[in-house]
N, C-alpha and C positions, 0 to 999 in steps of 0.2 A: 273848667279848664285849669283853675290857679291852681288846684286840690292837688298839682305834684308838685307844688314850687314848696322847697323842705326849707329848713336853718341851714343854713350853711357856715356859719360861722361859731368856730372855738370848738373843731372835732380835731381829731388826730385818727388818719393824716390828714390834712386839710384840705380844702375843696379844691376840685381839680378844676381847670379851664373847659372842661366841657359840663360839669355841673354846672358852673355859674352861667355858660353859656345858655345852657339848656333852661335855665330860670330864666333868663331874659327873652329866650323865645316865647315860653307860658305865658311871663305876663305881655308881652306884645299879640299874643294870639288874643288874651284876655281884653286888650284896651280895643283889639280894631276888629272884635267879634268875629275872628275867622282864623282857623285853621292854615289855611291856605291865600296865598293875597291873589288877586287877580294880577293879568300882568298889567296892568295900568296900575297898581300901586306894589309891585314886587321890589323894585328898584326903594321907594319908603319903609317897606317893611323890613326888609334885609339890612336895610342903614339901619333903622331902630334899632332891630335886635343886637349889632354890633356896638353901636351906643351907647348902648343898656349894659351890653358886657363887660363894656369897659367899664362904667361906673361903677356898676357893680362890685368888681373884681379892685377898683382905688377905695370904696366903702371900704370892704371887708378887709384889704391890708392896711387900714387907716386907723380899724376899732382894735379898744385894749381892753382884755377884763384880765381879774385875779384868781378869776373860778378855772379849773384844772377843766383841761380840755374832755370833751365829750367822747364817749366810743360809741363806735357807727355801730356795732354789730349790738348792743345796749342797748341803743335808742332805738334802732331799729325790732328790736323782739319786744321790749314795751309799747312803742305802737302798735305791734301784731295784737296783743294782750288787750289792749286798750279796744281795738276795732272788732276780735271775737268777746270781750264783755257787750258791745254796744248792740254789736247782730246777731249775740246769742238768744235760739228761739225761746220763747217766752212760757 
């Protein structure tokens, strides 16, 4: 499940409120092993995930670095490369 939660932090343009939202779903999917919450714990899951968002989202405008912001379309064709070297047939 965690296998779509990316960096999100020091790209240009920087992470949009539904990226980070979308990470705090994964990992709440990830801590309470489900997809989906029943409705006896929807009302927990939905607060978490909002929880998380928000931390989230005060982390990543709280960190500084000196390193020049990442590009998405970059980072993203080196992990293609990276993933066809790994599951190229042998």
């Amino acid at each position: 499940m965690c296998r779509s939660i990316k960096t999100l932090f020091n790209f240009e343009p920087p992470a949009s409120d539904a990226e980070v939202r979308a990470a705090a779903l994964q990992f709440v999917r990830k801590l309470s092993g489900t997809s989906a919450p029943s409705k006896a714990n929807e009302e927990a899951f939905h607060r978490a995930v909002e929880d998380i968002t928000e931390t989230a989202r005060r982390l990543m405008d709280s960190l500084v670095t000196t390193a020049p912001p990442r590009n998405r379309d970059m980072e993203a064709m080196k992990a293609k490369l990276r993933s066809a070297k790994r599951f190229a047939p042998r």
